[in-house]
Every structure is written in C-alpha cells, then in structure tokens.
C-alpha positions in Angstrom: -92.7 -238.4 -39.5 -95.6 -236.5 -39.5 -95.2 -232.7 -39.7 -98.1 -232.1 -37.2 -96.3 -234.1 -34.6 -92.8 -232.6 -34.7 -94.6 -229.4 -34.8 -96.5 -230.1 -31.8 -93.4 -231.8 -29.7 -91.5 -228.6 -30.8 -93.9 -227.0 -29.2 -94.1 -228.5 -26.4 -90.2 -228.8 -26.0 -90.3 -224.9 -25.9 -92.8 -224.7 -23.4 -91.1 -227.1 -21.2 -87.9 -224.7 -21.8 -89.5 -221.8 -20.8 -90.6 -223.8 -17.2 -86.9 -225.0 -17.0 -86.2 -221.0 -17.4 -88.1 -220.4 -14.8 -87.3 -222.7 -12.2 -83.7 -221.6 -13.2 -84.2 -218.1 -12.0 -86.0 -219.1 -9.2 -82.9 -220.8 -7.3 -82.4 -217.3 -6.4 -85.4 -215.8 -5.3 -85.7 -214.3 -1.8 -88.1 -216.6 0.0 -88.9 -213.9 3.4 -91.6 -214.8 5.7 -92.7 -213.3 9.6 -93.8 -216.0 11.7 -94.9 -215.7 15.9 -93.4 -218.7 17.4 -93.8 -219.0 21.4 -91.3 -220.2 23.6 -91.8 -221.2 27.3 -88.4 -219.7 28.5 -88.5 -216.1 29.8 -87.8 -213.0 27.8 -83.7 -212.5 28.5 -82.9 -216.4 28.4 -84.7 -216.4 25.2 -82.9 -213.8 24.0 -79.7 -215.1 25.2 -80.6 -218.5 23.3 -81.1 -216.6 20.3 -77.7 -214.6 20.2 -75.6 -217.8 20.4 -77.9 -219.6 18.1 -77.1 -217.1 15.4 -73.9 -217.0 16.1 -73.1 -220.7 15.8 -74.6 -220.4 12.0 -72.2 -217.6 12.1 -74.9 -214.3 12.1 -73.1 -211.3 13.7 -75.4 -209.0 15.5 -75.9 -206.0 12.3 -78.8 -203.5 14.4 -80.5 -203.2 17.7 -83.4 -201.3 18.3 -84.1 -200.4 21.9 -87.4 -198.8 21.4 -88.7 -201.5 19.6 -87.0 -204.3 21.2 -85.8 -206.0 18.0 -82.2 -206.8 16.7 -81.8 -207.5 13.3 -78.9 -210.5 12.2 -76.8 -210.4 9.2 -75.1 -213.5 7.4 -73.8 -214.4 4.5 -75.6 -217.5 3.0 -73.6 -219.8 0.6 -74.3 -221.1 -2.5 -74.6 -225.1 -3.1 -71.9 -226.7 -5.3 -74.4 -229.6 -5.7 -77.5 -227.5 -7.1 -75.3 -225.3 -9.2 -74.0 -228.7 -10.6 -77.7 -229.8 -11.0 -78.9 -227.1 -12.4 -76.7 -226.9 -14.7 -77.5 -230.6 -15.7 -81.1 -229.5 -16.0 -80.2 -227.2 -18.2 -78.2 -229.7 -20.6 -80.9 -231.8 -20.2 -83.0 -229.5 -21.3 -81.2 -228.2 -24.6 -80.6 -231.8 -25.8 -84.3 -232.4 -25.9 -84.4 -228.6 -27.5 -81.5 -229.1 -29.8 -83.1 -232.7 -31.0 -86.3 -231.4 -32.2 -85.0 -228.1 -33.8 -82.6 -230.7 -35.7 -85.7 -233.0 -36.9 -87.7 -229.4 -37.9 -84.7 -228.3 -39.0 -81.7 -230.9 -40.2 -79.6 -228.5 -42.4 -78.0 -227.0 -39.0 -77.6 -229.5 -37.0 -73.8 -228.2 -36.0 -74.4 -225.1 -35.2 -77.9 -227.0 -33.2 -75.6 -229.2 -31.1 -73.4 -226.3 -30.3 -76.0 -224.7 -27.9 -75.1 -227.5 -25.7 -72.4 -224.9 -24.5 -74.7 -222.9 -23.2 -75.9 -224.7 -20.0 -72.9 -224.3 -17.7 -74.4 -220.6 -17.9 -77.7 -221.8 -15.4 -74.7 -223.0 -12.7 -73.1 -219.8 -12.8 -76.4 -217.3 -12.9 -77.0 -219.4 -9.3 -73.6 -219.2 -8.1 -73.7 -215.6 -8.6 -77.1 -215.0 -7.3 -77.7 -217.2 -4.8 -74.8 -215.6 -2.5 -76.1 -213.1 -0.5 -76.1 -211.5 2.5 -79.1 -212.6 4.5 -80.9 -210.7 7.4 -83.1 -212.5 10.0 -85.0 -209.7 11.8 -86.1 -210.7 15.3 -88.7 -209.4 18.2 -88.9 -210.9 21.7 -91.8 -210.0 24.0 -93.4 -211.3 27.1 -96.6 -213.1 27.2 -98.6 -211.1 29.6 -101.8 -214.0 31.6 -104.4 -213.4 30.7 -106.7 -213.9 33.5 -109.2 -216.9 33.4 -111.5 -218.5 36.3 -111.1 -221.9 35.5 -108.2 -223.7 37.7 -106.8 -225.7 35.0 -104.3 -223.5 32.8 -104.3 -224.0 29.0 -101.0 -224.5 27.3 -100.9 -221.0 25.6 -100.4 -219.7 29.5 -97.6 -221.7 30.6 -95.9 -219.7 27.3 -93.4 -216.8 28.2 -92.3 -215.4 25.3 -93.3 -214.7 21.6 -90.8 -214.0 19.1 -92.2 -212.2 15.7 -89.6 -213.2 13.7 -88.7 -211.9 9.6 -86.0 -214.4 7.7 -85.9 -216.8 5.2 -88.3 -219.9 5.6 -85.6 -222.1 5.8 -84.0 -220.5 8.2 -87.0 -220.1 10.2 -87.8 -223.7 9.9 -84.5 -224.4 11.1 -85.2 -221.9 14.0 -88.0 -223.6 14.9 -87.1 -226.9 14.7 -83.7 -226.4 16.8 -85.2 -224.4 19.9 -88.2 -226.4 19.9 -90.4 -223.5 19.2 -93.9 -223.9 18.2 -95.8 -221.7 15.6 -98.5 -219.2 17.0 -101.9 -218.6 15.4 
C-alpha cells in the first residue's frame, strides 16, 4: 500500500480517537440550565405538586430559603449500566481501528499493538465513577400578578398563576416539564 495513504488514515484514525476522547469525558459533564415555566395552578398547590414530585424521584428537601421563596432539592443520580457498557464498546471499537493502522505503519509490534485492547473497559469505569453524583434542582415559585388590559377577551398568559424559575439538569427539567404539564416562558 501506498505510504501516503496509511499515513493519511493514521491520521485520521487519531483524530477520530481524540473525538471518541472527548465524547468519553463528556458522559459526565454537568448539563445545568434555569428555565421559567408557567403553571395555571396557584402558588401553594404548585408548590405542594412540586414537593411530592421530587420526592417520588426520590429528591429530599436539602435548603429552604424563606426570604427568597426558593427550596433547593438534592438527589443522587445513577449511573447507566447500559452506557457504561457502550461506552466502553466505543472505546474498543475505537482502539481496534487504532491498533490496526499502528500495526500496518508499524508491523514489528503488533503484540504489544493488540494489547491496548485492555485498555477500554477504562472509558466504562471513568463514567461509572463520574457520572454518580449528587444532583441539586434549585426551584422558585411566584405568583403571576394581572396585568391590567381593556380588552374583554383574556390572553392565555393571564389565566397563568404561577411561574417557577427553575435551576437543574435539562433532563430533569425536561422531565419536569413534560410530567406537570408545564409550558416554557419567554
């Protein structure tokens, strides 16, 4: 073969590596967002919903701030079995492709090439250990005050009671939203 083209696919192979690296390390990345999501139940049925939402996705109530009016929720999130098991797939995946061209570039070595294959159970456990975490959702109920218009019809922002301003992570927000049949604010 051509020693501009297994130069170029090793090249290539090691930048397709360094992506695999990367999406690797970011199975553990915080993913925090604040959203407004309005609700059209009032203030303390809202925040009754709330408390025993959170505490069916077992959340335990970690800080209340009475000036503010927010509580802050702690839970510990879980890793998966099935993307530590994928990801560490991925990863043998990936150093098979890896180990095949350093063993056309370089065929004295193929062994100790082959043995790097070991390696990739190693993306499985950096998840496992980083993807368990305890997790705060950080919540804020207020009341929609009317706001006073002299047309007769009322929009659908005023039949709204209650904003939340809520801080979590966007699945968990998703979820949120999706369960209590919240929608999103501008």
């Amino acid at each position: 073969m051509n020693d501009s083209v297994i130069a170029s696919t090793l090249v290539l192979t090691v930048l397709l590596m360094v992506g695999l690296f990367f999406f690797i390390r970011a199975s553990t990345k915080d993913r925090i967002q604040q959203v407004r999501l309005i609700s059209k139940q009032t203030e303390e049925s809202l925040l009754n919903q709330l408390r025993q939402y959170f505490g069916e996705r077992a959340y335990h109530v970690a800080a209340i701030d009475a000036a503010t009016n927010q509580v802050t929720f702690e839970g510990k999130v879980r890793p998966s079995l099935f993307l530590a098991i994928f990801l560490s797939l991925l990863a043998a995946i990936g150093m098979l492709c890896l180990v095949l061209v350093i063993s056309m570039v370089l065929p004295s070595g193929s062994a100790f090439w082959l043995s790097l294959l070991l390696l990739s159970p190693l993306a499985g456990v950096f998840y496992w250990r980083g993807a368990g975490r305890i997790e705060q959702v950080s919540l804020k109920v207020e009341p929609i005050e009317p706001e006073l218009s002299f047309s007769s019809s009322p929009s659908s922002d005023e039949s709204a009671k209650s904003v939340i301003i809520v801080r979590a992570h966007r699945d968990e927000l998703a979820e949120l939203q999706r369960t209590l049949s919240l929608s999103a604010s501008e």
